[in-house]
LODREN-594445 format. One line per 3 residues: number of its first residue (from 1); for each residue x, y, z of N, C-alpha, C, CB. Coordinates in pm, 1 decimal. Each point is the difference from the previous one (the first is absolute). Glycine has a CB too. Example, Ala and Ser with C-alpha at 12.3 -4.5 7.8 and 13.67 -1.06 7.14 Angstrom:
REM LODREN-594445
1> 1319.0 -569.0 780.0 -89.0 119.0 0.0 90.0 120.0 0.0 -189.2 -117.3 124.6; 154.2 222.3 -196.6 82.0 119.0 6.0 -77.0 109.0 73.0 118.4 -62.8 -214.5
END
This chain:
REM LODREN-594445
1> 10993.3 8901.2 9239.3 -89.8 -15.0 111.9 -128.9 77.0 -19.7 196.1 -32.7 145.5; -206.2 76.0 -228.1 -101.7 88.4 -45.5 -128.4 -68.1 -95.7 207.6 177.8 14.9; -319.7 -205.2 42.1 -87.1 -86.6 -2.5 -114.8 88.9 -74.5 88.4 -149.9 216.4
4> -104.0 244.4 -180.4 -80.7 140.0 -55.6 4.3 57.3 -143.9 46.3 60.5 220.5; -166.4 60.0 -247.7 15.3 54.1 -93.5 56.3 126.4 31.5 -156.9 -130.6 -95.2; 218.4 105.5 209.6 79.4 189.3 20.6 154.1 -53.8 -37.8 -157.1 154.4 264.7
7> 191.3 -14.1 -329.6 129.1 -75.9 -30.9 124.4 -13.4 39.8 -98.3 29.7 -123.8; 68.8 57.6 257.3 116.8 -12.4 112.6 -117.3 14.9 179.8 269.8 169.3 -214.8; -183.7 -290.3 237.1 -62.8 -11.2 178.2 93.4 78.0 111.0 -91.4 -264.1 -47.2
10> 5.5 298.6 140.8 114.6 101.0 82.9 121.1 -56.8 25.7 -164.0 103.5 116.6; 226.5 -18.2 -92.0 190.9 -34.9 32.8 -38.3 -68.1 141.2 183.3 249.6 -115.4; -77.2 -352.9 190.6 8.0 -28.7 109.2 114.7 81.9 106.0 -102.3 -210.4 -124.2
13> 66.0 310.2 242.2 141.2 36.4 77.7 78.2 -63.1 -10.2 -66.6 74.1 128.4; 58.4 -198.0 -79.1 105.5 -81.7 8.3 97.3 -43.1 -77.8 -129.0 -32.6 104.6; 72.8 80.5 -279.3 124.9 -44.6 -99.3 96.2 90.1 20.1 -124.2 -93.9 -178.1
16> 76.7 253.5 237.2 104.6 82.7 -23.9 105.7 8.3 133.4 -168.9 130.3 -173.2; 163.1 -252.0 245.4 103.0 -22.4 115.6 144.3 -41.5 -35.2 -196.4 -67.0 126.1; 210.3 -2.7 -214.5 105.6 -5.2 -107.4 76.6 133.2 -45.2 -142.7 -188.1 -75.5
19> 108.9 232.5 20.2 41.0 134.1 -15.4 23.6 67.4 74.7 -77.4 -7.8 -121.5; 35.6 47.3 240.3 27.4 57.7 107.2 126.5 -47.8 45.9 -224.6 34.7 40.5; 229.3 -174.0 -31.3 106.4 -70.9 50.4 117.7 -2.2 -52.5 -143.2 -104.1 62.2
22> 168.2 122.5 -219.5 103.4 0.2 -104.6 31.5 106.0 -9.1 -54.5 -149.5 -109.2; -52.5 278.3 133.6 42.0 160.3 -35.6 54.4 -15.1 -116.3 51.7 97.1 213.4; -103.5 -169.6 -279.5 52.7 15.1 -158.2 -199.6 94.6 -94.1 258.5 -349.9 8.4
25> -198.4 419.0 -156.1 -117.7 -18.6 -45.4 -76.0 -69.9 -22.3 66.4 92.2 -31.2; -225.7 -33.4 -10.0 -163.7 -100.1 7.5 33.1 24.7 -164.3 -238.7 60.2 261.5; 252.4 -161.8 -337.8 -67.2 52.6 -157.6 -156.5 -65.7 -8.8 265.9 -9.1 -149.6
28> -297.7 86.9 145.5 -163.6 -76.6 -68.8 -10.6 5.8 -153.3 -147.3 89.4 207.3; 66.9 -224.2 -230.6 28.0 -22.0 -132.5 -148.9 -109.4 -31.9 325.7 35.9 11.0; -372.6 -17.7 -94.2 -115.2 -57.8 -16.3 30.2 -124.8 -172.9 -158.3 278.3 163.2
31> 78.4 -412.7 -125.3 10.4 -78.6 -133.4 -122.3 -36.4 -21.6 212.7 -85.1 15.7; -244.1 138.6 -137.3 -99.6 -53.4 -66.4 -23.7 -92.7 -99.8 -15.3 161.2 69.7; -123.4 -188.1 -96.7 -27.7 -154.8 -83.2 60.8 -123.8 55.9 1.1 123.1 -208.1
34> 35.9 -154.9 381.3 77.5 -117.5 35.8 -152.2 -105.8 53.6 293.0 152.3 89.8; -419.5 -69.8 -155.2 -93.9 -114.6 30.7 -48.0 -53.9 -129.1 -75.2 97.3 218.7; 143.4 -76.5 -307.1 3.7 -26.5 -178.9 81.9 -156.1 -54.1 30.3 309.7 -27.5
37> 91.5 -296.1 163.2 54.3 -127.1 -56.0 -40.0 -117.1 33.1 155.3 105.6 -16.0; -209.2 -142.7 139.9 -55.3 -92.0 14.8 -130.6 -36.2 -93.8 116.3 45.0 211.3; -171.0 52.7 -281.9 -115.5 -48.5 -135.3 53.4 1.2 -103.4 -178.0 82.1 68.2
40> 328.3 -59.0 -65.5 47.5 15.7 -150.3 124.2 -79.7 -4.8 -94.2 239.1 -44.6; 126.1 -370.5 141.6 116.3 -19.4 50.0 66.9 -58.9 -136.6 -69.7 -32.5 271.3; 17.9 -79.5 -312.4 47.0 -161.9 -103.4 -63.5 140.4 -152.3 -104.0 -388.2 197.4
43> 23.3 410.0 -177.6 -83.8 20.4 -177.1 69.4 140.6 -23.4 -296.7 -122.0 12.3; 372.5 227.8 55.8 45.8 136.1 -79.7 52.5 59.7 43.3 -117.0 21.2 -86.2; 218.8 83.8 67.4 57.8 94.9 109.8 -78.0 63.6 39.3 172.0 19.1 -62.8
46> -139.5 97.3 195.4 -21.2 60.2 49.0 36.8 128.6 47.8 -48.8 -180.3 -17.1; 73.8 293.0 -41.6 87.4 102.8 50.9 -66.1 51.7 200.1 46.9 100.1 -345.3; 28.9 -103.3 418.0 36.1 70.0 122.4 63.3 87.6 10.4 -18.8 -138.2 60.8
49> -30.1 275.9 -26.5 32.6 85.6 41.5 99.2 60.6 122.4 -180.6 -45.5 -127.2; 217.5 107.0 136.1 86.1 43.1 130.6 -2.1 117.9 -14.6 145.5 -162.8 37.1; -135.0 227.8 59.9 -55.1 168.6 25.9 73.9 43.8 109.5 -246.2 -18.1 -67.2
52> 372.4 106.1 96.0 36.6 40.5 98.0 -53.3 150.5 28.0 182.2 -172.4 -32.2; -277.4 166.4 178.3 -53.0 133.6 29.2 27.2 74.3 33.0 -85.0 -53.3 9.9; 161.1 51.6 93.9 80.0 81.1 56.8 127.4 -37.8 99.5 -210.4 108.6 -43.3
55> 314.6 -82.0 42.3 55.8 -32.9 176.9 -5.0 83.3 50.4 134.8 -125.6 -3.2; -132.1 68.4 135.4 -37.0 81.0 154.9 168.0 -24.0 34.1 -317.7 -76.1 109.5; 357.5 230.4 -64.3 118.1 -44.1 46.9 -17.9 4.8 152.0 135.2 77.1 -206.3
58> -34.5 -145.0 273.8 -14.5 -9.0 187.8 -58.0 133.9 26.9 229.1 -150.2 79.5; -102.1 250.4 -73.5 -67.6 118.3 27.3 -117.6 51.7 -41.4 179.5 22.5 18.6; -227.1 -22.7 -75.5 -146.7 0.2 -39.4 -120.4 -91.3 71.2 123.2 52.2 -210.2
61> -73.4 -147.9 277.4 -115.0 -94.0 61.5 36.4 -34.2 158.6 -46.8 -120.1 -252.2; 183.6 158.4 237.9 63.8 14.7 190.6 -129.3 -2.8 117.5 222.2 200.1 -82.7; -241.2 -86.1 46.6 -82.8 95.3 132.3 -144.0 -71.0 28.9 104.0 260.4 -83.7
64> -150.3 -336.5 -40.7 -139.3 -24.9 -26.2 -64.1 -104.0 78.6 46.9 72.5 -211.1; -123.8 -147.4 269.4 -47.3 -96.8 34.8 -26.7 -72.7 -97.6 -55.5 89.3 165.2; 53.9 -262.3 -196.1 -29.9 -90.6 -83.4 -131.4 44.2 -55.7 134.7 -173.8 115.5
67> -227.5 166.7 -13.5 -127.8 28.1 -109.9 -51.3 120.8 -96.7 -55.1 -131.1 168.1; 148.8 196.1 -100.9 -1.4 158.3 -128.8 124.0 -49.1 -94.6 -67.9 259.4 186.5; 149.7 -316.8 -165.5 53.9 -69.1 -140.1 -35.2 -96.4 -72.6 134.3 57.7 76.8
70> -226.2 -99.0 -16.0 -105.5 -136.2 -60.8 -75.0 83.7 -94.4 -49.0 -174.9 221.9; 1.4 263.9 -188.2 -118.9 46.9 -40.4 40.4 110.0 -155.0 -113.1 -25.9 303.0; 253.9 74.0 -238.2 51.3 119.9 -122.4 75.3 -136.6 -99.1 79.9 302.7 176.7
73> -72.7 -420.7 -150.8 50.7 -133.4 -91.0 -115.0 -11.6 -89.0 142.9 -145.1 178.3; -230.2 138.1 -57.5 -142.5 -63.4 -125.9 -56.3 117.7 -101.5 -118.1 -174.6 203.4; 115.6 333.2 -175.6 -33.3 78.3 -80.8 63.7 2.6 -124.0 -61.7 94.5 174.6
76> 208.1 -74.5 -178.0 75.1 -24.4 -97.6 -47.4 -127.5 -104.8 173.3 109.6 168.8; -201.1 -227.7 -83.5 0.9 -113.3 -145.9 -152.6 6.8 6.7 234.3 -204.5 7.5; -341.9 294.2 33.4 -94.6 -11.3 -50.1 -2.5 126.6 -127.4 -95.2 -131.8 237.9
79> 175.1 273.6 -222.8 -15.2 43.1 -108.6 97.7 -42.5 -105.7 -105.9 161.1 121.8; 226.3 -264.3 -95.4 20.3 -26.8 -144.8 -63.1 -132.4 -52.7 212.2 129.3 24.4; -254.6 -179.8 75.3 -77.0 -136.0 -55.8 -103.8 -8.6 -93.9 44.6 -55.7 191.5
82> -145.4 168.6 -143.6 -113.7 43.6 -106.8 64.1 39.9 -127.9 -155.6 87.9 179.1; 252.3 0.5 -175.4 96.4 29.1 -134.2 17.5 -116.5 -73.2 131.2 168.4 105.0; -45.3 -216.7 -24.3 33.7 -174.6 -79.3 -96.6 -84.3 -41.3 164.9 -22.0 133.5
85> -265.0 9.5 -101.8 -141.8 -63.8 -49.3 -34.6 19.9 -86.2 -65.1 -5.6 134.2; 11.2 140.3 -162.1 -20.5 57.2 -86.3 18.7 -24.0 -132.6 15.7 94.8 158.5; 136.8 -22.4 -134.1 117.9 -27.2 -149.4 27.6 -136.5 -36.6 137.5 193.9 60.8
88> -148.0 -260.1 20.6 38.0 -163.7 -5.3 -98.0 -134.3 -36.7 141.7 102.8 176.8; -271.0 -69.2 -142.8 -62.0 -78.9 -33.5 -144.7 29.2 -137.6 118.8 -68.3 270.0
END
């Protein structure tokens, strides 16, 4: 969904209502080069990345309101995302 040259768009509250609801852990996990295959689909491979950043366990995100977990979601895959760029492309 990411139409831009930024390489992550803000988190939405609302994804993290799920979680709330499951009280299970958040893993955040970032994939890179998945805008590579569609130019590289028929003519070559493509390596994709996968990156697990961190999990959030319940207790750790219990107390919080969605948009301060939106927001501590998006910090995380913005500092390993730049990492992954980097090294990756």
């Amino acid at each position: 969904r990411n139409n831009t040259d930024d390489p992550i768009l803000p988190c939405k509250a609302g994804s993290m209502k799920i979680a709330y609801l499951s009280k299970k852990p958040i893993v955040v996990m970032s994939v890179i080069n998945t805008d590579k295959v569609v130019k590289n689909f028929i003519l070559k491979r493509t390596h994709v990345y996968i990156r697990i950043c961190e999990v959030i366990p319940y207790e750790d995100y219990k107390d919080l309101d969605s948009q301060t977990l939106a927001l501590k979601v998006e910090n995380i895959l913005k500092e390993n995302v730049i990492d992954l760029k980097d090294k990756y492309n």
